[in-house]
PyMOL CGO cylinders between C-alpha atoms (Angstrom):
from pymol import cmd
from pymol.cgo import CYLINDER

trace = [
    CYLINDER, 3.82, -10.89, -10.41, 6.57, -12.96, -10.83, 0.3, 1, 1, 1, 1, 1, 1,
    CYLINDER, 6.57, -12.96, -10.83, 9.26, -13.28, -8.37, 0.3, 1, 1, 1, 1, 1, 1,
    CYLINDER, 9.26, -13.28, -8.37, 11.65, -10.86, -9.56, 0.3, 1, 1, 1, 1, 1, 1,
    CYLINDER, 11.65, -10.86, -9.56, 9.54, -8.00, -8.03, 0.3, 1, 1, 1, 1, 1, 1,
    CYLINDER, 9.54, -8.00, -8.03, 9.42, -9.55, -3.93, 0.3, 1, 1, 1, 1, 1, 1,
    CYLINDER, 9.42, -9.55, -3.93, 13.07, -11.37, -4.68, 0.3, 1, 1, 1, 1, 1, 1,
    CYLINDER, 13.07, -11.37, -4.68, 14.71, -7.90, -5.08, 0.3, 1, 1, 1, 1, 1, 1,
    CYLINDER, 14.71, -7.90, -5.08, 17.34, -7.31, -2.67, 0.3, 1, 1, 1, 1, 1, 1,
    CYLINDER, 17.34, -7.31, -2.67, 18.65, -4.12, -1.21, 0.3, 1, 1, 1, 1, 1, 1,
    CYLINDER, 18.65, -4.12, -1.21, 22.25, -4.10, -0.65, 0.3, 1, 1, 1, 1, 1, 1,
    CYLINDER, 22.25, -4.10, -0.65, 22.34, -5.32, 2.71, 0.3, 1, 1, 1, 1, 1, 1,
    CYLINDER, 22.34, -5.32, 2.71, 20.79, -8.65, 0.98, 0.3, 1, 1, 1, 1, 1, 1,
    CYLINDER, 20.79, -8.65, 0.98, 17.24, -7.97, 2.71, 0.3, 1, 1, 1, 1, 1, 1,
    CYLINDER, 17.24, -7.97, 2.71, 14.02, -9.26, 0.04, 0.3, 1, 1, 1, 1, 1, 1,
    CYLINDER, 14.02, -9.26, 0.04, 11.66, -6.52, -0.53, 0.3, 1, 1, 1, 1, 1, 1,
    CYLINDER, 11.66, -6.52, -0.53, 9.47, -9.57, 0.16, 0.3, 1, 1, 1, 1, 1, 1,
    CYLINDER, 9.47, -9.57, 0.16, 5.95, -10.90, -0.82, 0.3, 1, 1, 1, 1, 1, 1,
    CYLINDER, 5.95, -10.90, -0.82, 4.48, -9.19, 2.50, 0.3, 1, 1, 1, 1, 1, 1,
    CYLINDER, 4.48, -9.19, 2.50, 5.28, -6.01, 0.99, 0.3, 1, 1, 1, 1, 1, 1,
    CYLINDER, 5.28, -6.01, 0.99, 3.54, -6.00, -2.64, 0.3, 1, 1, 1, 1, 1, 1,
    CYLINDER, 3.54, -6.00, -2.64, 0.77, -7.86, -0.79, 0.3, 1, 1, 1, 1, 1, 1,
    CYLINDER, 0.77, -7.86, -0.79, 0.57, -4.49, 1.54, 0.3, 1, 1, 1, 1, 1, 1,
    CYLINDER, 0.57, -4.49, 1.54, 0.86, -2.30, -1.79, 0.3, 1, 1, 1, 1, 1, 1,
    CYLINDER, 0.86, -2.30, -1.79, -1.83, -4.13, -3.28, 0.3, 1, 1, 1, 1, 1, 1,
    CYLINDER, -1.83, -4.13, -3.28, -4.30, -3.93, -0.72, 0.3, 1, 1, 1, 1, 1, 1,
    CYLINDER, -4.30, -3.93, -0.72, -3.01, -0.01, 0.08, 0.3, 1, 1, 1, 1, 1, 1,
    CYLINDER, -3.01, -0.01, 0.08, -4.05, 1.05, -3.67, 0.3, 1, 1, 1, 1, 1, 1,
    CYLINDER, -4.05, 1.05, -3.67, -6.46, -1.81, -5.04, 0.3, 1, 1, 1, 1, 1, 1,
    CYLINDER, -6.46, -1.81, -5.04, -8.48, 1.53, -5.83, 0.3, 1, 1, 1, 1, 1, 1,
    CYLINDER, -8.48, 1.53, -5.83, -6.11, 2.43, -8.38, 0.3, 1, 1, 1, 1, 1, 1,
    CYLINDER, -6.11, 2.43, -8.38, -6.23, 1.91, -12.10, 0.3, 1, 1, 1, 1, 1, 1,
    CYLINDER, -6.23, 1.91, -12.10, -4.18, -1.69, -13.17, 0.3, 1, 1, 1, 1, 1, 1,
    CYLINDER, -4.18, -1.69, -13.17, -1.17, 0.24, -15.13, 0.3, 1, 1, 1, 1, 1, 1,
    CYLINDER, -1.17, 0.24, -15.13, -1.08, 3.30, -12.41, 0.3, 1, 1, 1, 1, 1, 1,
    CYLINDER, -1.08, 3.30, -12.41, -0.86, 0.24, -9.58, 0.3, 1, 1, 1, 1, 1, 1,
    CYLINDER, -0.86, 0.24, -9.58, 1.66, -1.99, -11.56, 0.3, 1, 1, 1, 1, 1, 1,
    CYLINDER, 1.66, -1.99, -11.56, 3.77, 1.35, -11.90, 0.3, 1, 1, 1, 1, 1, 1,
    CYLINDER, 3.77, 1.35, -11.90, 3.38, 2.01, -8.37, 0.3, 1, 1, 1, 1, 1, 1,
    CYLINDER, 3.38, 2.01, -8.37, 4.80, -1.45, -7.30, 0.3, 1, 1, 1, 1, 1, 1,
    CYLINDER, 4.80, -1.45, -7.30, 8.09, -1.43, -9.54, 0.3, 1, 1, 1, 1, 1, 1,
    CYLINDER, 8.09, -1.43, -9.54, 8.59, 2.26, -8.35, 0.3, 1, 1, 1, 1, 1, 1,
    CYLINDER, 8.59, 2.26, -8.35, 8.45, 1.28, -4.63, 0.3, 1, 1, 1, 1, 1, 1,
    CYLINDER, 8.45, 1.28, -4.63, 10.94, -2.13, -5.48, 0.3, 1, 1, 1, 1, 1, 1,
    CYLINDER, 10.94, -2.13, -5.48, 13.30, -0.54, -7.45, 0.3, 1, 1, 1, 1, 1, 1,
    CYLINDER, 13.30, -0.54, -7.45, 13.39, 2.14, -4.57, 0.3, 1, 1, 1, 1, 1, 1,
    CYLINDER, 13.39, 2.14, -4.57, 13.73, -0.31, -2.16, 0.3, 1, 1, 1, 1, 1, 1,
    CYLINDER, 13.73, -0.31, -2.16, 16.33, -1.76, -4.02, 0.3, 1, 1, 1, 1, 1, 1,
    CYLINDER, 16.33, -1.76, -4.02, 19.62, 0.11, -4.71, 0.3, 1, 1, 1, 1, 1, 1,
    CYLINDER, 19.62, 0.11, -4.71, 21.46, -2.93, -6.24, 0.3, 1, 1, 1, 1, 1, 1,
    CYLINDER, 21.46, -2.93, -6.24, 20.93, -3.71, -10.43, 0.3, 1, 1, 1, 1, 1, 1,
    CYLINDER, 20.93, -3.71, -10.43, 17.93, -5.91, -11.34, 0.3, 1, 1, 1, 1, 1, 1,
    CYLINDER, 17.93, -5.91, -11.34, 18.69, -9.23, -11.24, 0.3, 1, 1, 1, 1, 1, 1,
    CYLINDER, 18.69, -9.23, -11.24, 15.23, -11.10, -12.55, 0.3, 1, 1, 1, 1, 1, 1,
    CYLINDER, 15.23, -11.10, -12.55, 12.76, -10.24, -14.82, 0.3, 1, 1, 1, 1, 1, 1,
    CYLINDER, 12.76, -10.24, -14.82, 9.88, -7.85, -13.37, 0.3, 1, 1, 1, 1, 1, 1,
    CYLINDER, 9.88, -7.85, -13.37, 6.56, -9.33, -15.59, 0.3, 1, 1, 1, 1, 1, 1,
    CYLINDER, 6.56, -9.33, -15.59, 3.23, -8.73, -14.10, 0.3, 1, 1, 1, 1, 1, 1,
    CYLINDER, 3.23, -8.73, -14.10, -0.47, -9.06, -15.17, 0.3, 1, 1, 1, 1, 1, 1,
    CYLINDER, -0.47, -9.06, -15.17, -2.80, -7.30, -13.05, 0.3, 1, 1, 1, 1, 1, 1,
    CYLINDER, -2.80, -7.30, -13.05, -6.57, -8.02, -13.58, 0.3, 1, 1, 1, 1, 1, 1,
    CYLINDER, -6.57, -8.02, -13.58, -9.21, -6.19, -11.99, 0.3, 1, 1, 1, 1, 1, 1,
    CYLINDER, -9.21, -6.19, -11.99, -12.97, -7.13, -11.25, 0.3, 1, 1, 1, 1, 1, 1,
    CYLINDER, -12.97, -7.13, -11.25, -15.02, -3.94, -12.51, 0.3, 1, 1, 1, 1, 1, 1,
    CYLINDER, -15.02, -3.94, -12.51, -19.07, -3.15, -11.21, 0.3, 1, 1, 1, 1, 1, 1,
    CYLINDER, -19.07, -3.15, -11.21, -20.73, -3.37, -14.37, 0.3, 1, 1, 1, 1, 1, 1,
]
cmd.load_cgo(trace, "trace")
């Protein structure tokens, strides 16, 4: 993820902060990659009520039981 998704800022300047995708991570690593990517960006941009101000780019890769 790059930074723009734990750098977002809600209008009273607080950082939605690496502690929190690191929580959404571990809350949904059951998910599918694209459902959990969405899932992140939903949760910063609610966090978030201020205009994007970085780029949001993200590669999620997951380990499958084959």
């Amino acid at each position: 993820l790059t930074d723009g998704f734990y750098e977002w800022a809600s209008s009273e300047d607080e950082l939605f902060g690496s502690e929190r995708v690191i929580e959404l991570l571990c809350e949904h690593s059951d998910m599918p990659a694209e459902k959990l990517l969405h899932t992140i960006r939903i949760a910063v941009e609610a966090f978030g009520d201020t205009k994007q101000a970085d780029d949001l780019t993200a590669i999620i890769i997951k380990k499958t039981d084959d």
